[in-house]
VONU-125012 format. One line per field, with one value per atom (N, C-alpha, C): residue in one letter; atom name; x, z, y; residue number from 0. Coordinates in Angstrom, 3 decimals, always signed. Example, Ala and Ser with C-alpha at 12.3 -4.5 7.8 and 13.67 -1.06 7.14 Angstrom:
2
type = A;A;A;S;S;S
atom = N;CA;C;N;CA;C
px = +13.190;+12.300;+13.200;+12.850;+13.670;+12.900
pz = +7.800;+7.800;+7.800;+7.080;+7.140;+7.870
py = -5.690;-4.500;-3.300;-2.250;-1.060;+0.030
seq = 0;0;0;1;1;1
***
This chain:
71
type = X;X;X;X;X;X;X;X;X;X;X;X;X;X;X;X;X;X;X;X;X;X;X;X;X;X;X;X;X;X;X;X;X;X;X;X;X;X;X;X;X;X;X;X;X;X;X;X;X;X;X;X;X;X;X;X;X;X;X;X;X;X;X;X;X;X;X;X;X;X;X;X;X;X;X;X;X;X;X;X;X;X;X;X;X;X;X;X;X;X;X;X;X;X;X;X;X;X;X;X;X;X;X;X;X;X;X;X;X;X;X;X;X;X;X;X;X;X;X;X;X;X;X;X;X;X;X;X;X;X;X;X;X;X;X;X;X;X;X;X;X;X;X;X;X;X;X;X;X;X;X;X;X;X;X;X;X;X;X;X;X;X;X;X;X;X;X;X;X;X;X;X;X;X;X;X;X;X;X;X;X;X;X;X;X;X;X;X;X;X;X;X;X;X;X;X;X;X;X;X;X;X;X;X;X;X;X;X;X;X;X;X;X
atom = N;CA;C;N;CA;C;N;CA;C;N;CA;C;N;CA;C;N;CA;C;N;CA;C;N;CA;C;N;CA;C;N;CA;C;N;CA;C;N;CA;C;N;CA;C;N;CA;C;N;CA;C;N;CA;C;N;CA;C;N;CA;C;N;CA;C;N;CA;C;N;CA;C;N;CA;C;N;CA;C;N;CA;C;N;CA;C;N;CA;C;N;CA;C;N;CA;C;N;CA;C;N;CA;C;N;CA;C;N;CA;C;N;CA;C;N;CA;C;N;CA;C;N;CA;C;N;CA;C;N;CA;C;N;CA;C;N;CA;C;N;CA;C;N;CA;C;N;CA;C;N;CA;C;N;CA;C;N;CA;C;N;CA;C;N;CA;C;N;CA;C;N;CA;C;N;CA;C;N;CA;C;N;CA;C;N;CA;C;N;CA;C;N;CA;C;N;CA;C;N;CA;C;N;CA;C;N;CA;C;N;CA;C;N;CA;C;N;CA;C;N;CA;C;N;CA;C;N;CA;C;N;CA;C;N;CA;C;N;CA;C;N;CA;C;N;CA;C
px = -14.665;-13.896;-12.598;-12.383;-11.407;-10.228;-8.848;-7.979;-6.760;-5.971;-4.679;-4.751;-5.197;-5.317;-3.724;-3.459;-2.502;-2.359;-3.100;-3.308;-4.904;-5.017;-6.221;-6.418;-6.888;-7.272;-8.522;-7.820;-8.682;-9.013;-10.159;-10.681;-10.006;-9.620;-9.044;-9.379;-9.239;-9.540;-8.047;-8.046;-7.165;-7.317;-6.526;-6.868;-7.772;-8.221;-9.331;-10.654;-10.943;-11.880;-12.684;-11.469;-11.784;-11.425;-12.216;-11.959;-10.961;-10.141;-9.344;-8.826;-8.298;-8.378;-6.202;-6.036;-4.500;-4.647;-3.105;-2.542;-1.066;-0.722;+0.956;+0.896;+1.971;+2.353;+3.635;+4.322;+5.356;+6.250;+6.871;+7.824;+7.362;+5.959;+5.269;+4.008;+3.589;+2.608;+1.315;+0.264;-0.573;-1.822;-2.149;-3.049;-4.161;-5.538;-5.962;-7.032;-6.988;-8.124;-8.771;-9.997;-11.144;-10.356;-10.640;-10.193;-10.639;-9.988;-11.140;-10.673;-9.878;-10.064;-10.842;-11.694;-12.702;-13.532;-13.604;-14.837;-15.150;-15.407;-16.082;-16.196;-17.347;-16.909;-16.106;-15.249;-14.483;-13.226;-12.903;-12.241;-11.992;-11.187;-11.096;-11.676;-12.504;-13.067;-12.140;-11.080;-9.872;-8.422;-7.745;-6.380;-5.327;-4.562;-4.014;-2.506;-1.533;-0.363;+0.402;+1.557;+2.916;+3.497;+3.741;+4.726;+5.527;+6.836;+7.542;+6.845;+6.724;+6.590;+7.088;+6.535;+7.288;+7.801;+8.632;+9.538;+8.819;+7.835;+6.993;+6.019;+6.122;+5.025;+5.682;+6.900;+8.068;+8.334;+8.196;+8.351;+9.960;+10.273;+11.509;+12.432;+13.273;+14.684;+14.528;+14.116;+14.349;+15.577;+15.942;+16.645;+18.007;+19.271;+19.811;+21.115;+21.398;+22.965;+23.747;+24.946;+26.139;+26.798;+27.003;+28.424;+29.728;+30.143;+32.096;+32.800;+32.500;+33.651;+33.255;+32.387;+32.528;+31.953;+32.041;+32.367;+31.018
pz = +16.144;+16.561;+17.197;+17.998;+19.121;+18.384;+18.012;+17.595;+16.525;+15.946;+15.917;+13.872;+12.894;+11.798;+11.162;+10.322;+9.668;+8.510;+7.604;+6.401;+5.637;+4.191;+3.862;+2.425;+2.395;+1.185;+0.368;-0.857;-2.222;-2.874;-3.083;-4.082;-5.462;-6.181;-7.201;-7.799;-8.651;-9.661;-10.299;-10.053;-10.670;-12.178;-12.712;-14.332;-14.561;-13.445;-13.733;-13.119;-12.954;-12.350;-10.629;-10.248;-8.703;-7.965;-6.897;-6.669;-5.209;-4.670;-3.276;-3.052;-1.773;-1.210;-1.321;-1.849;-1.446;-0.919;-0.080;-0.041;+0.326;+1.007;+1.979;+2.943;+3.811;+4.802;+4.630;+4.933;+4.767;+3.259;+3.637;+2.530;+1.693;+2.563;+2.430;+1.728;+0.891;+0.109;+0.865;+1.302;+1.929;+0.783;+0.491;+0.110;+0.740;+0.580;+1.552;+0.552;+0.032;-0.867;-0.250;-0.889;-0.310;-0.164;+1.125;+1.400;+0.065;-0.910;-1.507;-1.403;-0.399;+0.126;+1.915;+1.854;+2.795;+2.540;+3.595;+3.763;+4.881;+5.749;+7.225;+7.877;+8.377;+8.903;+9.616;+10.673;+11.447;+10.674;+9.260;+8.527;+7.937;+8.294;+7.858;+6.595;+6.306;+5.166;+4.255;+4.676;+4.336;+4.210;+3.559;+4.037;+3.666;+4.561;+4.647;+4.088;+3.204;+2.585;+2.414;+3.498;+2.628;+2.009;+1.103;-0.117;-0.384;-0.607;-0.751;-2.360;-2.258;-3.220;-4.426;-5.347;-7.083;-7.161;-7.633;-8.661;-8.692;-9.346;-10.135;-8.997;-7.751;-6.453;-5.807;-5.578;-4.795;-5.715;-4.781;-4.769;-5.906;-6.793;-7.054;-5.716;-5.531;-4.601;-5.242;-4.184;-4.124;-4.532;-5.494;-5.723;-5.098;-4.659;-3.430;-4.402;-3.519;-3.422;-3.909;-5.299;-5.170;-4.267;-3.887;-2.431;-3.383;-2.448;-3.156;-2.939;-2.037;-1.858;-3.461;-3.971;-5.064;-6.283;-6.398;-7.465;-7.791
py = +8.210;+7.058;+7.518;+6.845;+7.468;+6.045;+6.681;+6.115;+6.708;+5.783;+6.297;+6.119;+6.928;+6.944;+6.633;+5.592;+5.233;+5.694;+5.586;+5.620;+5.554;+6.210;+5.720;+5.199;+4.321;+3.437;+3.560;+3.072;+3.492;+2.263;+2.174;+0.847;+1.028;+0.090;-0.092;-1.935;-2.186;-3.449;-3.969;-5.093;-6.342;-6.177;-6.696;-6.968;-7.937;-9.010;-9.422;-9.122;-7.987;-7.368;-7.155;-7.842;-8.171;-6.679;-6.271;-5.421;-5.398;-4.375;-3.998;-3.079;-2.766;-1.349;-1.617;-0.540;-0.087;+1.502;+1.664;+2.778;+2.178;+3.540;+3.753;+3.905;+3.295;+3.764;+3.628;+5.024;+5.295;+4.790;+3.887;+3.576;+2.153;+1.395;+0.591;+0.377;+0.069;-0.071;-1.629;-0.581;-1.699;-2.125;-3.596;-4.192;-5.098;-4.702;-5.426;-6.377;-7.482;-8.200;-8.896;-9.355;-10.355;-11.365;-12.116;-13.926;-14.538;-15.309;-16.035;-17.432;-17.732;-19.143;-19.438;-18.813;-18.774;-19.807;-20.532;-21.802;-21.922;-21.506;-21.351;-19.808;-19.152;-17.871;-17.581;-18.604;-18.323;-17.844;-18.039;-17.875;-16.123;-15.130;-13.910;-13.469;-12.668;-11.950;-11.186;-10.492;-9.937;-10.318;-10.392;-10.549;-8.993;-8.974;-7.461;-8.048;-7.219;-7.417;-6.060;-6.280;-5.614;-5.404;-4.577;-4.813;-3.373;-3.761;-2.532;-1.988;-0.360;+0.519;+0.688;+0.007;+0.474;+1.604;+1.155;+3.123;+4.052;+3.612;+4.330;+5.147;+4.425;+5.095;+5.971;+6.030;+6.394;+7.885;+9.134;+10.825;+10.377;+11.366;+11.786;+12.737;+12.184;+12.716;+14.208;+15.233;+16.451;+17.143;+17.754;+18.314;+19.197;+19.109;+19.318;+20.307;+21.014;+21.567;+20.761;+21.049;+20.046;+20.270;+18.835;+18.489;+19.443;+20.553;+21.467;+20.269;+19.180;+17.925;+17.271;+16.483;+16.089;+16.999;+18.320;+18.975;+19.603
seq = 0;0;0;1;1;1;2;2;2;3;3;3;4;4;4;5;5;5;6;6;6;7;7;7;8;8;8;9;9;9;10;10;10;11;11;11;12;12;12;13;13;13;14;14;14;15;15;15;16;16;16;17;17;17;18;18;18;19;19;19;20;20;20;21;21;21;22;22;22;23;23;23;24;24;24;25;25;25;26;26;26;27;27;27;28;28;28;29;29;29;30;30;30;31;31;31;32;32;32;33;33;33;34;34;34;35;35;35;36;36;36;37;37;37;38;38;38;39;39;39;40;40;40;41;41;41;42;42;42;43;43;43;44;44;44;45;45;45;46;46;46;47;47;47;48;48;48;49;49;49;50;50;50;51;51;51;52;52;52;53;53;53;54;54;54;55;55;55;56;56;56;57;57;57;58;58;58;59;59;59;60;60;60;61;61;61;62;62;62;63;63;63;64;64;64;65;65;65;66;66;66;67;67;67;68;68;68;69;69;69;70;70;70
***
């Protein structure tokens, strides 16, 4: 496939057993779940969601030189 790869996503489960694909991009956390207010096919199978990254997803700040200005 001829194109521009973003990111790649992993199936994972809801606490109520529904299943959907997350990953990252960049500083962004992408979700993509089943439509489940779908009632006509013209209606999207997917819906795709942004969401900024928990604490908990987000690298620890690399370890740096103390600034000699603040000590």
């Amino acid at each position: 496939m001829n194109g521009l790869k973003l990111t790649g996503l992993w199936k994972s489960k809801t606490k109520d057993g529904k299943t959907y694909l997350s990953g990252t991009l960049g500083s962004i956390k992408v979700l993509v779940f089943t439509n489940e207010y779908k009632k006509k096919d013209s209606d999207p199978d997917y819906t795709l969601f942004f969401a900024p990254k928990e604490e908990k997803d987000r690298p620890a700040p690399a370890a740096s030189e103390p600034d000699p200005d603040f000590g």
